[in-house]
N, C-alpha and C positions, 0 to 999 in steps of 0.2 A: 646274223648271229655273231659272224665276226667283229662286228662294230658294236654288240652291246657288250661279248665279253669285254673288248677293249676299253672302252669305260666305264665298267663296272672295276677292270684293274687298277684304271689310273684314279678313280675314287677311292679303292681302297690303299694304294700308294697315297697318296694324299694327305688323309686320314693319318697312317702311319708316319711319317712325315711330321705331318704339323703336330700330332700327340705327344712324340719321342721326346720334347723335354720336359714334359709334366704325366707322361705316363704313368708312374710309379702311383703319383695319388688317383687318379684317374680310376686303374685297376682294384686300387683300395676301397672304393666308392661303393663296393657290393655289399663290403662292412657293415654299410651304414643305413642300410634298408631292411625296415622292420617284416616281420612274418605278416604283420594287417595292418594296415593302417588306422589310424583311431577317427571315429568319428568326428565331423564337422565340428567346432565348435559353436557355440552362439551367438550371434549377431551382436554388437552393439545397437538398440533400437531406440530413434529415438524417442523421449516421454515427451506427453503433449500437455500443455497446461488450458484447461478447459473455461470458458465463461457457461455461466447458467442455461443458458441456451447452445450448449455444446458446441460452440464455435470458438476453434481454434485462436489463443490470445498469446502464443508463445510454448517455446521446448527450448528442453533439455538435451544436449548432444555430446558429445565427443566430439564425430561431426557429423554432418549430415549424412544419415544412414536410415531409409525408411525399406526393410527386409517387404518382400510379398510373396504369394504365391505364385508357381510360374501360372497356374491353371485363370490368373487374375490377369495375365499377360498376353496379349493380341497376337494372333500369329504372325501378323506380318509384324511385327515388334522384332518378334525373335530372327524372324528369317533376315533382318535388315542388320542385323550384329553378328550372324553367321556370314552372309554374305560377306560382307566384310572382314570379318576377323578368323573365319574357319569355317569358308567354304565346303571343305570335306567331312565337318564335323559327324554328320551320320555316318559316314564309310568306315574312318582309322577305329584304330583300337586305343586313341589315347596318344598316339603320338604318327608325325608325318614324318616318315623315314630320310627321305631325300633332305626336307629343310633343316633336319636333325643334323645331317652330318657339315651343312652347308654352313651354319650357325657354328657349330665347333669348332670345325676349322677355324672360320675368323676370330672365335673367342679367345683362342689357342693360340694365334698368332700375334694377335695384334692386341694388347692391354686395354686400349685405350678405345677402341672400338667392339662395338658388343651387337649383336645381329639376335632378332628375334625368330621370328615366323614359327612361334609356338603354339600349339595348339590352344583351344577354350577349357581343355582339360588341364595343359601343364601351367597356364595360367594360375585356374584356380590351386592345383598344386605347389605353384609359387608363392600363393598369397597363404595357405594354410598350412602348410607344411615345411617350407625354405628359406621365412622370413627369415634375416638376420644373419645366413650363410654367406662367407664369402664366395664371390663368382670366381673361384676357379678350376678345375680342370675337369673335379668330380661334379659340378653343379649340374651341369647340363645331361648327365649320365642323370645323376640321381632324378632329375626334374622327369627325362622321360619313365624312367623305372617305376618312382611313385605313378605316374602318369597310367599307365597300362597297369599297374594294380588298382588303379581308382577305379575306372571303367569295368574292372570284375565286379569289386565289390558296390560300387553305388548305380543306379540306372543312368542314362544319359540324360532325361528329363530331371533328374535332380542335378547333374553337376551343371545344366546349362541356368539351372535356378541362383545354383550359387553363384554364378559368374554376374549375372543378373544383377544379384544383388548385392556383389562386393566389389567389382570393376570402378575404378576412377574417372571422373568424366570433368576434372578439375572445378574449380570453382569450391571447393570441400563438400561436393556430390560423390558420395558413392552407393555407387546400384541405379537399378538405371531410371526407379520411381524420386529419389531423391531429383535427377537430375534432368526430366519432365519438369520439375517441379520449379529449376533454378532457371534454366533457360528459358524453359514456353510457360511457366505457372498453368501448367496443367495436370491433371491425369497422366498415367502411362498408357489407360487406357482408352484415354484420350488422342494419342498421338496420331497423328498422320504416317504414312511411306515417307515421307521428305523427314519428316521430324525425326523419326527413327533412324535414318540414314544419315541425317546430320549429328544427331549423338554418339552412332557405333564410329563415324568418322572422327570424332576427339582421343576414341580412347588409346591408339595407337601412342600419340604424344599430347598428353592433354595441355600442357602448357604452350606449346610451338603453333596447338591448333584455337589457342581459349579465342573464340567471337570477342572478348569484351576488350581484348588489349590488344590481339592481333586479328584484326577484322579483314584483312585481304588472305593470308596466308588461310582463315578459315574458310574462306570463301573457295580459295583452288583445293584445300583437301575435299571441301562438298560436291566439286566437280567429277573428281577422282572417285567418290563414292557413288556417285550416279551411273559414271561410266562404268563401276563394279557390277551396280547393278543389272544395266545392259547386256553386262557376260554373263548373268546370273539370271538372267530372263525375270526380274524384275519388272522393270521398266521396259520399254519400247524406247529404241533411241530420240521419236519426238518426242515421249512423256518426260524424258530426261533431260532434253532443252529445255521443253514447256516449264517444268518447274524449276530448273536452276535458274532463268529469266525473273520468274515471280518471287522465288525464296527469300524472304528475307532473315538474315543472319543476325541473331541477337546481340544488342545493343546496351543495354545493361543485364543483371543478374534481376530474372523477375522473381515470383515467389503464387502460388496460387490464391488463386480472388480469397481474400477472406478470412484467409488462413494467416494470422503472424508469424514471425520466426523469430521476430528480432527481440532485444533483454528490454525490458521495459520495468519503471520501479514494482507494478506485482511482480514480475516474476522471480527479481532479486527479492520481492519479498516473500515467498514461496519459499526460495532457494534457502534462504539465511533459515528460515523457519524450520524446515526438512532436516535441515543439515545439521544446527547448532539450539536449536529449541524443540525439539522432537525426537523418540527416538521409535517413531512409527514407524519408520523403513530400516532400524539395525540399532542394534545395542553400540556399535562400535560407527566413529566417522567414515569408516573407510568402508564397510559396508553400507551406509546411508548414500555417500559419494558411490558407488556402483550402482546402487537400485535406481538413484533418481538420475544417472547418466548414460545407463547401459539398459535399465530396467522394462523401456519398452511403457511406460507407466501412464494412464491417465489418469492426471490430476483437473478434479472437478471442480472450481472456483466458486466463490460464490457472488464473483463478478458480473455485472449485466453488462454485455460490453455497448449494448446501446445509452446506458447511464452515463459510464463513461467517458460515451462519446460530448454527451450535452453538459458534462463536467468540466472536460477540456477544455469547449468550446467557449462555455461559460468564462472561465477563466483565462482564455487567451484574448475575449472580446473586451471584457469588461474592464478591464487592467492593460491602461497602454503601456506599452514597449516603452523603454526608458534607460538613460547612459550611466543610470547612478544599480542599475541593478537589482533594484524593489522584484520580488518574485510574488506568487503566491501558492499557498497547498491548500487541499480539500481533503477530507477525509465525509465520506455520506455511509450511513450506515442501514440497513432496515432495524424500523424502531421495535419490531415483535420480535426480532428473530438476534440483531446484534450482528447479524451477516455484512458484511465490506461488499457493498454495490459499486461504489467507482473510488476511488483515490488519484487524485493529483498529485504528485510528489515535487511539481518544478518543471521547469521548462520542457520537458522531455529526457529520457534517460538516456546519456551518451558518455560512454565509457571513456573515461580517464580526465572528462570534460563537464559532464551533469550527472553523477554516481551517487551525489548525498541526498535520499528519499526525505524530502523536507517535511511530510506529513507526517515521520516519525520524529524529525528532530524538533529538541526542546526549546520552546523561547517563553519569557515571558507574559504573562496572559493579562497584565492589564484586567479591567475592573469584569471580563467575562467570569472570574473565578467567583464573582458575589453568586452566582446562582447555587453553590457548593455552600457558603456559607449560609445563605437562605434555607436551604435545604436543614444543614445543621439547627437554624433558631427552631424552624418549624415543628423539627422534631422536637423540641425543647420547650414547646407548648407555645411557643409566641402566635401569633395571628398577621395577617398582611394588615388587617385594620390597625392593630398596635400602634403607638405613638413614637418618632426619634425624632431626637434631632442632629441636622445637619449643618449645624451655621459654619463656616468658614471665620477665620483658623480657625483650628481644634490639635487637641496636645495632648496623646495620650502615653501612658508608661510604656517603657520596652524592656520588659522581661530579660533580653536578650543582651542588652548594653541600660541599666538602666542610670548610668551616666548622660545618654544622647536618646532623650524620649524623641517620639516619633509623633511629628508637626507633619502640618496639611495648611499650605497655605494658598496654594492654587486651586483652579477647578471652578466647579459651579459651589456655590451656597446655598442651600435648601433649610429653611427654619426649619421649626416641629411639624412635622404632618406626619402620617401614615408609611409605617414602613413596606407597603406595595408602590406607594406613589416615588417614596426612594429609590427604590428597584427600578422603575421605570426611565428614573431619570439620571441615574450609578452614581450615586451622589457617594460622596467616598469620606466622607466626615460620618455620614450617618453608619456609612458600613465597617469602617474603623472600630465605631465606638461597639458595633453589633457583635462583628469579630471576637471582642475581647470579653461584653456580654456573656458570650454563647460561651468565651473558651477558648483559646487561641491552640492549648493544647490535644481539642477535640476536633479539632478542624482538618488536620492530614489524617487522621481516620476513616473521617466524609468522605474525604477525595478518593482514599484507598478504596473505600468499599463502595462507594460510586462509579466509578472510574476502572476496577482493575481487572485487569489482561496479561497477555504473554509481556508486558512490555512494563507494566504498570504495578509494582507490588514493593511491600516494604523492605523487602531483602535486595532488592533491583534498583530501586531508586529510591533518595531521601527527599520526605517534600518537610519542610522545617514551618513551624509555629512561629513566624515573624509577626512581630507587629504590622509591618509591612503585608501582612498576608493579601489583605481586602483589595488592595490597589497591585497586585499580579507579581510579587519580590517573589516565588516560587516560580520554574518556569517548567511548561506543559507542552505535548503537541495534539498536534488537532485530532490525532491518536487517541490522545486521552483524553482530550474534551468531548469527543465526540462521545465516546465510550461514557463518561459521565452524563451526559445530559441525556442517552438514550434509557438511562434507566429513570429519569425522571418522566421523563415523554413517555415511558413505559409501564407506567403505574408504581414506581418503584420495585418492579422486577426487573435487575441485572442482565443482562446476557453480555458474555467475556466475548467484545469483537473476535469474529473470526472470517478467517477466507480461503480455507479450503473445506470443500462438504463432501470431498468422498476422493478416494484413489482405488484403482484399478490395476492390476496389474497386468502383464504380458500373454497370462493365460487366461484374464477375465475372473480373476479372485477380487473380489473387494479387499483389500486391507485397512482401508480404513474409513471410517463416516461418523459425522459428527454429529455426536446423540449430548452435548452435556446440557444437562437442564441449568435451565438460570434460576438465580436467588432473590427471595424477598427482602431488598438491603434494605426497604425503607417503607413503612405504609400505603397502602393506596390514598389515605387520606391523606397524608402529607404531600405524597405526589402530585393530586390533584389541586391541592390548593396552592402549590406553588406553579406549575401550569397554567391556572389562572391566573396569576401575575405575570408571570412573564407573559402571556397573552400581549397582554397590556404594553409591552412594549413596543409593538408594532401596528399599536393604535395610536395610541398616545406620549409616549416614550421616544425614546434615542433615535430609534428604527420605523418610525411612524412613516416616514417615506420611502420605506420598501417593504408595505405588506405583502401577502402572494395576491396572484392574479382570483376572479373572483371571490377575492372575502374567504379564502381559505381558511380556516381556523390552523394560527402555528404560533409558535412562541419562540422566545430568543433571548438571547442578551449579547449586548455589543463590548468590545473592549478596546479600550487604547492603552498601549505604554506612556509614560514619564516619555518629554519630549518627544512624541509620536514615534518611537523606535517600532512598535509590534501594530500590528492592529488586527485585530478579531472579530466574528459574527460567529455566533454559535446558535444556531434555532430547528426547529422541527415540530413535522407533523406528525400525528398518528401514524403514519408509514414512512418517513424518513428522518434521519436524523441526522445534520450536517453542520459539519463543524471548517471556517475559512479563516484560516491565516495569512497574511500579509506584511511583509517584512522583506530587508534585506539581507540575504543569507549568509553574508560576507562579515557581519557586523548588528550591530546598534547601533544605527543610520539614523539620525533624526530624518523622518520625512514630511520635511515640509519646506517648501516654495520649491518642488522637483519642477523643474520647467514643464516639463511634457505632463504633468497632471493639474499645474496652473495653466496652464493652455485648456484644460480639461473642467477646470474650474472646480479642483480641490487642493486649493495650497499649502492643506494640512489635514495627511490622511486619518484617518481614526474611523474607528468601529464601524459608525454608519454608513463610510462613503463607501471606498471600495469592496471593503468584505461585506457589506450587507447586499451592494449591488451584485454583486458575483453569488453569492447566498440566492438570491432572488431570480437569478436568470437561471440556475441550475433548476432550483427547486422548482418553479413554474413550466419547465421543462421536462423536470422528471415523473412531474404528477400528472402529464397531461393525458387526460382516459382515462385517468383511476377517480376511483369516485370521494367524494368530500363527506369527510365525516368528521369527528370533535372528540373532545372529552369528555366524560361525565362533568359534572358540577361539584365543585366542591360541597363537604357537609358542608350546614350553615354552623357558625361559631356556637359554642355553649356558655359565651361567659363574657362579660361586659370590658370593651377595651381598654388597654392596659398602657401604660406609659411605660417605656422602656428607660432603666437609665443604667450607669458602669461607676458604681461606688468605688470611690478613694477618686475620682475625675467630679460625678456628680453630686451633689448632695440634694436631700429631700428636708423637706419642713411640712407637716400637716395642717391644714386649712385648719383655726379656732373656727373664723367667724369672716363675714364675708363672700366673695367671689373672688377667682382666680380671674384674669385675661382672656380670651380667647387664646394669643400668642401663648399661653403657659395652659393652656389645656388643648390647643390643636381642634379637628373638626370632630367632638366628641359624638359617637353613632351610638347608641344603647344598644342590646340587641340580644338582650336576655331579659324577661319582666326583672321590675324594679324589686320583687322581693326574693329575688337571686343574690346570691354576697358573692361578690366578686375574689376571686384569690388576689390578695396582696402578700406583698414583703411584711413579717410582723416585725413593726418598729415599736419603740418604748420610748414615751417620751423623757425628753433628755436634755441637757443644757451640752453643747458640743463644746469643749474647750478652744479658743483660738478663734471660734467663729464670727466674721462681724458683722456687727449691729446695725440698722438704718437707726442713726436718731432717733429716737421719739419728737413728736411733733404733736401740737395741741390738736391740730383740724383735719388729723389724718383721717380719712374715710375708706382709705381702702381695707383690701382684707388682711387679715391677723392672720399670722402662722406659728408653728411651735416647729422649731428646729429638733429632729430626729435621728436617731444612730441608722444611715444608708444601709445597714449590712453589710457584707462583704461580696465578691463575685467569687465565681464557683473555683474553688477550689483547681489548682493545675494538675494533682493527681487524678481527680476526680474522671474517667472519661466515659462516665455514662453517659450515650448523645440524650437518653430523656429525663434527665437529671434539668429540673427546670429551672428558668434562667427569673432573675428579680426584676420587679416591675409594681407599678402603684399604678391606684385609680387618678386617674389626669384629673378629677375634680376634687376627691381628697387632698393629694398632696402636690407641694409645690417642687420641680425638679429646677435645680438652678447648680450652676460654675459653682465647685467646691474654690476654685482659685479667687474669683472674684466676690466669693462672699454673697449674703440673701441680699435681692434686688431691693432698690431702694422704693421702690411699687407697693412694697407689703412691709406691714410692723412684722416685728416678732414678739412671742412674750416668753419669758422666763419659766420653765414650772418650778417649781417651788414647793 
């Protein structure tokens, strides 16, 4: 009796003693404690970004903070973070007397050293109610006081939940399912006795104990916990050698099977979407930044992450590694639905190092963009049978500077044939002269209404009427290619790419899902019958050497830059729609003679080699199990082929008498009965001033023509796309160089 009065004096001597020179605030400290406490506050949780198949592809955090039930919590979980960190936890009332006054004292004395041995309650007291407090004299007064009001007001099953789930276990793990998650990629329910025991052993100092940096020091605080255990009738003293023997102490930060965490281009593309193009989670940023960081929120993708993966693969196989920095990006879309199944952005997303999403970024598209302008003639009544021509040079006006007309003196030469057979083979004479045909200033309308998205619209970006249009002087990303060509692949119904299809929030409300119906931007009949040419390109055409794997029915078109800077594959099937860029991200790289792709045996990239090949390993990857199916057929034509030509460049003369060439009529198909009248351009005949003449000659035999007023082309005000374009019967009339004057092949006669 003697002996405990006694130090029960010399404690409270002590006490008194080390308090006296910060008493005064100390005393004050009753001030400061409320009548109730306020409830918990809410979790930071974090939102998960979902692929189609509900597996995990990426979150949203502050930091890693995944809240749970404790009733989700294994018993022996809990008993191995008690054991360790608050033994008595069921006994006190919120606070342990003895280590209270033992803690003060030294807080009290010594500035610079600070003494825990706080309860699991003053803990979380510390975390919810004393952040930001300076630690002096009243702190540890108030910590126990909130402490013993908590335990009235909350049960001890909830505050041992909150500890749970808000305790540090470093690594940016807090709670103790985050940090299952970072250490073992597991479950919490998951966990083993050992597992458990090695993570309540971080939390004391989770830096002095982190495995990943200091890998011995965690190994003796594991020891330390074992032997806790031992006092805590845990373990058996062999079970506590047996497994400190076998434990092995993790070695990097893992993450569970399956599950991402890490930023990859969707989810900065979600992110930017959410944030800055949506205002689905808050009228205000700073409410949209809480929902999608604090929100607890599933976001449903409309990523297949298995797509993806044969995306990737696609593109890291087919495209070697190289010093000069050639990348490439993918954009695949579903052709019914407009949904974003995998995107390639670049090498991999790594912050502050590969951050620019190259699928979004713009470059120029090279001769891929003629399918836009196809698109346009067809609408405008033209036919794939239709006649052009293609000869190398060719010199047409430029609207735009028409001091510096716009010459074509490279490239393939393709005479007069069939404007499908052009298409097939991007002859850029013939689509120059088609461009301006159809309408140069009807042409970024196409694109618009082809093509437009969150990304893609005329107030967002300007796509300009160059004469340059045909040959890719506008520049696109596989964003918007993709997005264009799915509504042709589509029947000419639109759907605006999208890649989020639902979000959920914290209490299982949907907030959002995506219902927008797509538009009829453009006929079935026109879509179909450009479909069937492009077919044709990976028969016959550019792309003939990467059709899909059995005889798939798909179509495409290839595209190269001026001096091979860009190179492109844009094609699809009935269910995919995929669009490959290839370039250097850094610039306008001519690529050609890159060592490592001449070793490869492409000394000069362009449309077909790598983007088609990369086009082709994806695509035959992606379809594989899904069944093959086609397009309808286009109508058959209603009206007999047409020669196409571009007045004030061409000029026309009507056959008197005679026969034209073959070369001056192309491979003429009938294909309406003969007493069908064909639409022509009405000309009148006319004597052209300035026009010249072939000689007259006595033994001439060929045919007679009568020189005719061309018309004019469509108007640049003009932007109805079915406002139809001018064109002659290829056996009536003769189309020839306005600059070079009627061929010396045929008379002319005067009328008179």
């Amino acid at each position: 009796m003697a002996v405990a009065v006694t130090a029960g004096a010399l404690i409270i001597t002590a006490c008194v003693v080390g308090l006296a020179p910060n008493l005064w605030t100390a005393l004050k400290a009753h001030e400061e404690v409320p009548v109730k406490l306020p409830a918990f506050s809410g979790l930071a949780t974090r939102t998960q970004i979902l692929d189609v198949n509900n597996q995990q592809i990426g979150v949203f955090e502050f930091e890693n903070s995944q809240p749970l039930s404790i009733d989700t919590v294994p018993d022996h979980v809990v008993a191995a973070l008690l054991a360790v960190e608050d033994s008595g936890f069921e006994k006190h009332k919120g606070v342990n007397l003895r280590a209270l006054v033992r803690a003060t004292l030294a807080n009290f004395q010594y500035s610079s050293a600070r003494q825990g041995a706080s309860t699991i309650t003053q803990q979380v007291v510390k975390n919810e109610y004393l952040a930001g407090l300076p630690r002096d004299g009243r702190y540890k007064i108030l910590q126990a006081r909130y402490a013993v009001m908590l335990e009235k007001q909350v049960p001890k099953k909830k505050i041992v939940e909150r500890y749970l789930n808000t305790v540090y276990f470093g690594n940016n793990a807090y709670g103790i399912q985050a940090a299952a998650e970072v250490y073992f990629g597991a479950k919490v329910q998951d966990l083993t006795l050992a597992q458990a025991g090695f993570l309540a052993g971080l939390v004391r100092a989770p830096t002095t104990y982190d495995p990943i940096r200091r890998p011995e020091q965690s190994r003796r605080r594991f020891r330390q916990v074992l032997d806790r255990f031992v006092e805590t009738a845990l373990m058996t003293p062999v079970d506590a050698d047996t497994t400190f023997a076998s434990f092995s102490v993790p070695e990097t930060v893992g993450a569970v099977a399956q599950q991402s965490t890490s930023r990859t281009y969707i989810s900065e593309m979600v992110r930017d979407y959410l944030l800055n193009k949506s205002t689905v989670l808050g009228a205000t940023y700073a409410e949209r930044y809480n929902a999608l960081y604090r929100g607890g929120l599933r976001i449903q993708t409309t990523i297949d992450a298995s797509a993806q993966t044969k995306a990737e693969k696609a593109s890291k196989e087919k495209l070697p590694a190289n010093k000069t920095g050639v990348q490439t990006a993918m954009v695949s879309l579903d052709t019914a639905t407009g949904a974003v199944r995998a995107l390639v952005g670049g090498p991999g997303f790594s912050a502050g190092r590969n951050e620019v999403n190259l699928a979004l970024r713009r470059r120029q598209t090279g001769s891929s963009i003629k399918m836009f302008i196809l698109t346009a003639a067809l609408e405008a009544g033209v036919d794939g049978n239709d006649l052009i021509d293609g000869t190398l040079p060719c010199t047409f006006p430029n609207p735009g500077k028409p001091e510096e007309p716009f010459r074509i003196t490279k490239g393939v030469s393709q005479p007069l044939t069939t404007l499908a057979e052009q298409t097939w083979l991007s002859i850029n004479c013939a689509y120059a002269r088609l461009a301006q045909i159809v309408g140069l200033n009807r042409l970024p309308n196409t694109v618009y209404k082809l093509a437009s998205s969150a990304y893609l619209r005329p107030d967002i970006y300007k796509i300009w009427p160059y004469a340059s249009f045909s040959t890719g002087a506008n520049e696109l990303s596989p964003f918007d290619m993709a997005s264009g060509a799915q509504t042709i692949a589509n029947g000419g119904l639109h759907q605006e790419p999208y890649f989020i299809e639902s979000i959920v929030d914290g209490l299982g409300n949907t907030v959002y899902k995506h219902t927008i119906a797509g538009m009829q931007v453009i006929s079935k009949e026109v879509a179909d019958k450009e479909v069937a040419i492009l077919k044709q390109t990976l028969i016959k055409g550019t792309a003939r050497r990467t059709p899909l794997a059995g005889d798939r029915p798909s179509a495409g078109k290839t595209g190269t830059q001026d001096e091979n800077t860009n190179a492109w594959f844009v094609g699809f099937t009935k269910q995919l729609t995929t669009a490959v860029w290839v370039g250097d991200p850094k610039g306008y790289t001519p690529m050609v003679n890159i060592p490592e792709f001449k070793a490869d045996g492409v000394p000069r990239v362009q449309g077909a080699t790598y983007p088609a090949r990369i086009w082709k390993a994806y695509m035959d990857a992606a379809h594989d199990g899904l069944p093959v199916v086609d397009w309808d057929a286009p109508v058959p034509p209603t009206r007999n082929q047409m020669r196409l030509y571009l007045p004030g460049v061409d000029c026309i003369a009507e056959v008197v008498s005679g026969k034209l060439p073959r070369t001056a009529t192309g491979a003429v198909n009938t294909v309406v009965p003969p007493s069908t009248v064909a639409p022509v351009a009405p000309v009148v005949t006319t004597t052209v001033p300035g026009t010249p003449v072939a000689p007259p000659t006595t033994a001439f035999k060929g045919p007679v023509v009568s020189v005719v007023d061309p018309g004019t082309t469509i108007a640049p005000t003009d932007l109805n796309p079915l406002t139809p374009v001018v064109g002659v019967d290829p056996q009536r009339y003769l189309v020839y160089d306005c600059a070079k004057g009627v061929p010396a092949s045929v008379r002319t006669t005067v009328a008179g």
